[in-house]
C-alpha positions as CSV (number, residue, x, y, z in Angstrom):
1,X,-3.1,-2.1,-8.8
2,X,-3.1,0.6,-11.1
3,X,-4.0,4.1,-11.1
4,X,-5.9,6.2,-14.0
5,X,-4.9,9.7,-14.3
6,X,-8.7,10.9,-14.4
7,X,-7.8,9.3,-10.1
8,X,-5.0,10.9,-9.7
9,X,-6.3,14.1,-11.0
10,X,-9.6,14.1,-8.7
11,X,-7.1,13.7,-5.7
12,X,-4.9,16.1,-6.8
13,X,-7.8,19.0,-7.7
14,X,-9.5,18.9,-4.4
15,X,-5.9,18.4,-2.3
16,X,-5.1,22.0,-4.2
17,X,-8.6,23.0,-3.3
18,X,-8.4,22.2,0.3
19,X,-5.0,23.8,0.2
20,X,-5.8,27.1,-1.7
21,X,-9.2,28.0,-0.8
22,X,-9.8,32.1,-2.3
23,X,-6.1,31.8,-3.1
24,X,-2.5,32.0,-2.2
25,X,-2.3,35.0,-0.1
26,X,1.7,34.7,0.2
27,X,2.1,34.3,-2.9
28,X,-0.1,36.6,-4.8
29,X,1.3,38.9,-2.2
30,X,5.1,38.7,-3.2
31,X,5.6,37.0,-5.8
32,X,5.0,39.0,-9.3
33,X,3.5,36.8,-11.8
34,X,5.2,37.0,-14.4
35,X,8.2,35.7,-12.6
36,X,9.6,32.4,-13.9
37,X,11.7,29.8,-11.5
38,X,13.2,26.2,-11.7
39,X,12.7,24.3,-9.1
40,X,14.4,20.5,-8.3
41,X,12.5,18.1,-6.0
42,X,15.2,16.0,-4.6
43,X,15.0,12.7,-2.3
44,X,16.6,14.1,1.4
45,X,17.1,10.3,2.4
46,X,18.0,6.8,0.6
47,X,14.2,6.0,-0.4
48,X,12.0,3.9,-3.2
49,X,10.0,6.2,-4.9
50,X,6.0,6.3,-5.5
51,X,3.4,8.9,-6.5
52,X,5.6,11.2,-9.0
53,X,2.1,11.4,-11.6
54,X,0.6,13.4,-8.4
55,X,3.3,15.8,-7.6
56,X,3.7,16.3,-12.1
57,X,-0.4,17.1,-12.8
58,X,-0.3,19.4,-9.5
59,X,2.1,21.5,-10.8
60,X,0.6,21.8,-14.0
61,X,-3.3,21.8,-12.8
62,X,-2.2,25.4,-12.0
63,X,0.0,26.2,-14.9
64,X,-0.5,24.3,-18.4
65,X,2.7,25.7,-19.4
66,X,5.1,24.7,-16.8
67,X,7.7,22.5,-18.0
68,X,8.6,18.9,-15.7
69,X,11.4,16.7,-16.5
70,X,11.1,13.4,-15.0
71,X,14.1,12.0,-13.3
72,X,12.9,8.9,-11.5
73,X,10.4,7.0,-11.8
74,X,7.8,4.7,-9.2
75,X,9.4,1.9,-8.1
76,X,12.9,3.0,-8.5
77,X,15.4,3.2,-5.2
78,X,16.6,6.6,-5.4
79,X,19.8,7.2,-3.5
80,X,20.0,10.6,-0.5
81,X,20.6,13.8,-3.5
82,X,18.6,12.4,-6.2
83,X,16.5,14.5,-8.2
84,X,13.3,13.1,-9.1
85,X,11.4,16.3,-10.7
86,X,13.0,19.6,-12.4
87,X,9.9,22.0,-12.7
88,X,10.4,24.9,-14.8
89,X,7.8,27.9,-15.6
90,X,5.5,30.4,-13.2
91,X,7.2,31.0,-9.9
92,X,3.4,31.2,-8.4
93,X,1.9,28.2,-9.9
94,X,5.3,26.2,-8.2
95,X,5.2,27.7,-5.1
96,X,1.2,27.0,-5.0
97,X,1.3,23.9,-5.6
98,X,4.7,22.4,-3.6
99,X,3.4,21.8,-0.7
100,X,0.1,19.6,-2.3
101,X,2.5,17.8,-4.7
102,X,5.1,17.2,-1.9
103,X,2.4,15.3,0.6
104,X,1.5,13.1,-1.9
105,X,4.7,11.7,-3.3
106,X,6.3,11.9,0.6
107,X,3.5,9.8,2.0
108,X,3.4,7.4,-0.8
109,X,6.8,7.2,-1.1
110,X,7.2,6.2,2.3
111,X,4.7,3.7,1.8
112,X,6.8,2.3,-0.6
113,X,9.7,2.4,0.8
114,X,8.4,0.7,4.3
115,X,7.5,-2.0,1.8
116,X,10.8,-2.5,0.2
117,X,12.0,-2.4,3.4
118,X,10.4,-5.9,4.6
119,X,10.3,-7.5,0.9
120,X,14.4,-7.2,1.3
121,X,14.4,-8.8,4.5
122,X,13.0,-12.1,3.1
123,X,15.0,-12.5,0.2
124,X,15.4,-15.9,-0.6
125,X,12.1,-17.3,0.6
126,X,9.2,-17.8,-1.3
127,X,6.6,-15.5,0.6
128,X,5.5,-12.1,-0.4
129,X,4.5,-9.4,1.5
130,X,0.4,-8.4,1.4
131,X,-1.0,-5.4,2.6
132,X,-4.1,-5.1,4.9
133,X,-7.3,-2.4,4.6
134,X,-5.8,-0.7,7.1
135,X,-4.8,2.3,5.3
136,X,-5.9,6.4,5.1
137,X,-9.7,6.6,4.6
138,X,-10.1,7.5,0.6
139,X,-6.4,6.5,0.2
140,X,-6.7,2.9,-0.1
141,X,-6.2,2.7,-3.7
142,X,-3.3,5.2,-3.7
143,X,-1.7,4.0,-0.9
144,X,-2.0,0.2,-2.5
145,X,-0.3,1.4,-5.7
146,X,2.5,2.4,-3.5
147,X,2.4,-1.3,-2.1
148,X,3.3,-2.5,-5.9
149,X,5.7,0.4,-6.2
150,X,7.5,-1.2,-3.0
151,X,7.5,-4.6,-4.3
152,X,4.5,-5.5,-2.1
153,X,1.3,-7.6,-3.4
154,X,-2.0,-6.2,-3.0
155,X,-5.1,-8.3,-1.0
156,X,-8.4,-7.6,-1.2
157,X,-9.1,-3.8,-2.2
158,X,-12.2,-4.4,0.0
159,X,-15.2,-6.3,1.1
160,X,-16.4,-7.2,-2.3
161,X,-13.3,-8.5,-4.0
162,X,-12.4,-11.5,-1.6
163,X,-14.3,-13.8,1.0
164,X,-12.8,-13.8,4.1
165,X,-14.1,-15.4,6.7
166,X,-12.5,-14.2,9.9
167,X,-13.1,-15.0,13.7
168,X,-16.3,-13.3,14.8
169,X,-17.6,-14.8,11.4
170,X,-16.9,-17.9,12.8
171,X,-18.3,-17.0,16.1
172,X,-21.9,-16.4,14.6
173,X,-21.7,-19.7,13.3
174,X,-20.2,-21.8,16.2
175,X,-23.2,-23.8,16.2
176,X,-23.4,-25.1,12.4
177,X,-22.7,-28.9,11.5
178,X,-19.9,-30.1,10.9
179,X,-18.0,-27.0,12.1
180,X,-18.0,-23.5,11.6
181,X,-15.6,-23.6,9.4
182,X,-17.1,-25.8,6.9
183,X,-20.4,-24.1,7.2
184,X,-19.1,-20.4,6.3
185,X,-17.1,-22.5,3.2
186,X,-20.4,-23.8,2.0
187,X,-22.5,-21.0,2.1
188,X,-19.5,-18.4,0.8
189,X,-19.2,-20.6,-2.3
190,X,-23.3,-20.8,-3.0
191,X,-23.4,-17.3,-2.4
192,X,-20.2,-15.9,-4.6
193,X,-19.3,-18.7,-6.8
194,X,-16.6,-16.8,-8.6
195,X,-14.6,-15.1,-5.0
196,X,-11.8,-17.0,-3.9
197,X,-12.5,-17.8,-0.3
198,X,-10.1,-17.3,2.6
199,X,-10.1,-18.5,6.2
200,X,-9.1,-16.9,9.2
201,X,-7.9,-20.2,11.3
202,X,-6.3,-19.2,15.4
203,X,-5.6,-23.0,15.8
204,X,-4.5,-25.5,14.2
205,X,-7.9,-27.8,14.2
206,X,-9.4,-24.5,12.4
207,X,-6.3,-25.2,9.7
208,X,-7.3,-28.4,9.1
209,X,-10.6,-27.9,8.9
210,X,-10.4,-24.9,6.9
211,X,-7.7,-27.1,4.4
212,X,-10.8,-29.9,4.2
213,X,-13.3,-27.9,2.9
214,X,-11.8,-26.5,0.6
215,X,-10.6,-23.0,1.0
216,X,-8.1,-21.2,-1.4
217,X,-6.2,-19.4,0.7
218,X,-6.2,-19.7,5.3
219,X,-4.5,-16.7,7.4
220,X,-2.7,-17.8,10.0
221,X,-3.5,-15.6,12.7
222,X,-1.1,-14.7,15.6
223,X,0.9,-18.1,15.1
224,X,4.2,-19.0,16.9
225,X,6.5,-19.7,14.2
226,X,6.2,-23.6,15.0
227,X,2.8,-23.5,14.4
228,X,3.3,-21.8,11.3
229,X,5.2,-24.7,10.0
230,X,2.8,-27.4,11.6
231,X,-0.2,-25.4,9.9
232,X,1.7,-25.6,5.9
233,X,2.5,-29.2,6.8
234,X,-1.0,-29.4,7.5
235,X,-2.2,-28.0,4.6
236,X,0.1,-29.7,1.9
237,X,-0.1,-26.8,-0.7
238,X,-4.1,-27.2,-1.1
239,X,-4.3,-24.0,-0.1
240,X,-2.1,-20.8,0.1
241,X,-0.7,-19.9,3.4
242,X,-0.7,-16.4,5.4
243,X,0.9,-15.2,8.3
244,X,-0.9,-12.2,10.0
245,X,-0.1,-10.7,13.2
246,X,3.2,-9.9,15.4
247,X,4.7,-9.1,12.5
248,X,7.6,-6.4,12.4
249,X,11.0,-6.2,11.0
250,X,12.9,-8.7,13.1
251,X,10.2,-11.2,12.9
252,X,9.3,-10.8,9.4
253,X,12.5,-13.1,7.8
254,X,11.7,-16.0,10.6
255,X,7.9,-16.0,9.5
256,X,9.2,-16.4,5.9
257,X,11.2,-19.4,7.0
258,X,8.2,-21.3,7.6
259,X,7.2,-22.1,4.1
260,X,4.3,-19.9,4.1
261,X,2.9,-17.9,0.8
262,X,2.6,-14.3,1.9
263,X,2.9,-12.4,5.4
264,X,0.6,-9.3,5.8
265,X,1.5,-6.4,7.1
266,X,-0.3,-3.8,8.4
267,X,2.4,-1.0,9.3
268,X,3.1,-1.0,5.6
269,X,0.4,1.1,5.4
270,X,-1.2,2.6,9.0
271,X,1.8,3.2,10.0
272,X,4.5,3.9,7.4
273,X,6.6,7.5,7.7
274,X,6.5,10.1,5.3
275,X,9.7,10.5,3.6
276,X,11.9,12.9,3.7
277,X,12.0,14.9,0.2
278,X,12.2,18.6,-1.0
279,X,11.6,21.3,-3.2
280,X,14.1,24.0,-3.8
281,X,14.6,26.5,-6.3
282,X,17.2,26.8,-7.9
């Protein structure tokens, strides 16, 4: 996943937009304008870092001329202290846009940094972590991008980049010869020849039967550890494997253990914290 800057700079115009409205009473109010500032943005806690593009073209949608030095980059841990912007120019235009450029590289930051989190914890084992579409409504792309920032792998962006078959699919097709399963396989390939095609199995006779017909990748929903070891037994590397459900920190590294290919995880994104980082002038 990556991110234009024409994106970044749509986000960015109408966050300032929603934030400014007729203008920055305070501001204009106090602050002369031809006063000039530097300002640091620092990390307040140990953190991996995502969305510094935002906070850079917010500063200088309001002043051309206002000078950024980049200090870390996306992707990089960044220790309690760190500097990761020194802004330099109009006192206004810094002050009017620290709050928009702060959101963005908190939340996304600390969508990052909840990935990092749970990629650390399974070191060693050959799973990755996947996000989910559970993410901020208009974010998903942005909040994605902070996945890969966080060492995370991106799944489906939405409904039309990946088949997956899930449980009430099934449940519409209960009746079909030789099984559910099979049937939604069938018709997925006719129908999108060029998707890959995954299967949501809650037992392990859905496994197999997902494994038989072909499928390129089979979630593994809600599955005790034991079964998650029965079900890549079962499928013998025909297909990719991945965990989904009950998953937290201190399950996470005995889901790994399993053998499966990825675990997703949907707190990476609904439910990740907004990290701790400031802006002070110097």
């Amino acid at each position: 996943m990556e991110l234009t800057a024409a994106e970044i700079r749509r986000a960015v115009r109408a966050a300032l937009a929603e934030d400014l409205g007729s203008g920055d009473a305070t501001t204009l109010a106090t602050v002369p304008a031809t006063a000039r500032s530097v300002a640091l943005m620092r990390a307040r806690e140990p953190l991996t870092a995502a969305g510094i593009q935002f906070a850079e073209i917010a500063f200088r949608e309001l002043s051309p001329q206002i000078k950024i030095q980049k200090l870390a980059r996306d992707g990089q841990k960044v220790a309690a202290g760190k500097t990761l912007l020194k802004i330099s120019g109009s006192s206004r235009a810094i002050l009017s846009a620290e709050r928009v450029a702060l959101n963005f590289v908190q939340r996304l930051s600390g969508v990052a940094t909840a990935t990092a989190t749970f990629a650390n914890e399974i070191k060693g084992f050959r799973a990755k972590i996947l996000d989910t579409r559970k993410t901020t409504p208009g974010w998903r792309r942005f909040e994605k991008y902070a996945v890969k920032c966080g060492g995370g792998k991106n799944h489906r962006i939405g409904l039309f980049d990946l088949i997956l078959i899930k449980d009430n699919h099934l449940v519409a097709l209960r009746n079909e010869k030789p099984n559910a399963v099979a049937a939604a396989i069938l018709r997925a390939r006719k129908k999108f020849p060029k998707l890959k095609v995954e299967v949501e199995a809650d037992t392990l006779t859905q496994v197999a039967q997902a494994a038989d017909a072909g499928a390129d990748i089979i979630l593994l929903d809600n599955m005790t550890t034991t079964q998650l070891r029965q079900a890549v037994k079962i499928v013998c590397g025909h297909a990719k494997t991945e965990a989904s459900g009950g998953v937290n920190l201190k399950t996470v590294r005995a889901i790994a253990s399993t053998g499966v290919d990825f675990i997703s995880v949907g707190a990476i994104t609904h439910s990740a914290r907004a990290v701790d980082i400031g802006l002070d002038f110097e």
